[in-house]
C-alpha positions in Angstrom: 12.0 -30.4 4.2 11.2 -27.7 1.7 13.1 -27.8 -1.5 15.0 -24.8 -3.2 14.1 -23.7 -6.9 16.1 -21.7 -8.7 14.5 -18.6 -10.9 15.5 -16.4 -13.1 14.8 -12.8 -12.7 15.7 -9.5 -14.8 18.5 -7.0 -13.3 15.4 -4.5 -12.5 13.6 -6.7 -10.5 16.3 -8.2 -8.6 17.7 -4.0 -7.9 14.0 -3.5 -6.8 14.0 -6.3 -4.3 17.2 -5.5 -2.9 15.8 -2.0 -2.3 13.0 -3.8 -0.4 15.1 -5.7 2.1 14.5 -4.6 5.7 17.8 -4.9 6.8 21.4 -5.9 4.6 21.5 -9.7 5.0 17.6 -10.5 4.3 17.1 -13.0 1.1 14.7 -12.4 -1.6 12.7 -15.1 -0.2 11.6 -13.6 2.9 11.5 -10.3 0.8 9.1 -11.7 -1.6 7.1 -13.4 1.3 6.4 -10.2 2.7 5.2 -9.5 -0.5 2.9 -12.3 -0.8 1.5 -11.4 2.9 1.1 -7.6 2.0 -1.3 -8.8 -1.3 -2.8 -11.6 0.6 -4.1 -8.9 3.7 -5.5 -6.2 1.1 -7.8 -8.8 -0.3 -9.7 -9.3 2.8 -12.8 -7.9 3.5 -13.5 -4.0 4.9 -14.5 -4.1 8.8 -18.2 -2.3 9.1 -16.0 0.7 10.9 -14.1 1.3 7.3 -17.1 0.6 5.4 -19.3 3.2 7.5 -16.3 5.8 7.0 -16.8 5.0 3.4 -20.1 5.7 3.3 -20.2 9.3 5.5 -17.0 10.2 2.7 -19.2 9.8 0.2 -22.1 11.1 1.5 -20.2 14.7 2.4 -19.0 14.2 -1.7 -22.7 14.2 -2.2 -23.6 17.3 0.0 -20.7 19.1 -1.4 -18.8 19.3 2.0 -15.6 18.6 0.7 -12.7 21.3 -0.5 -10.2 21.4 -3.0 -6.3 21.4 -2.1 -6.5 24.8 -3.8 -9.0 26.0 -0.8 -8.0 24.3 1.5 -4.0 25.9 1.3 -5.9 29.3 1.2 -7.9 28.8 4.4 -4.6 27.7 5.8 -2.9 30.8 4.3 -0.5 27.9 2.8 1.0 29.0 -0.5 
């Protein structure tokens, strides 16, 4: 059996939570556990497949074969 504690939290945060809700009748709690789980997952280690990506991205930085938003909207013809 789990026990219930009680916290305190500003207005802000409690407006910002109920923002996050998925749906109406979701509590903070499972609000804030998705929370935890979202943090939790971005600490884990990079697969070799992102870390490889990583590593061509840099090397085209490198080379110089990367373009500005700036060019990149011209070559479109983007305004």
């Amino acid at each position: 059996m789990t026990m219930a504690t009680t916290i305190q939290l500003e207005e802000k945060v409690k407006n910002k939570l109920e923002e996050m809700k998925i749906q109406p009748r979701e509590t903070y709690n499972k609000v804030i556990e998705r929370l935890i789980n979202i943090c939790t997952e971005d600490e884990e280690e990079l697969s070799p497949q992102a870390i490889k990506g990583i590593e061509l991205a840099l090397e085209d930085i490198k080379k110089g074969r990367v373009y500005s938003t700036k060019e990149v909207k011209k070559r479109l013809g983007i305004k």
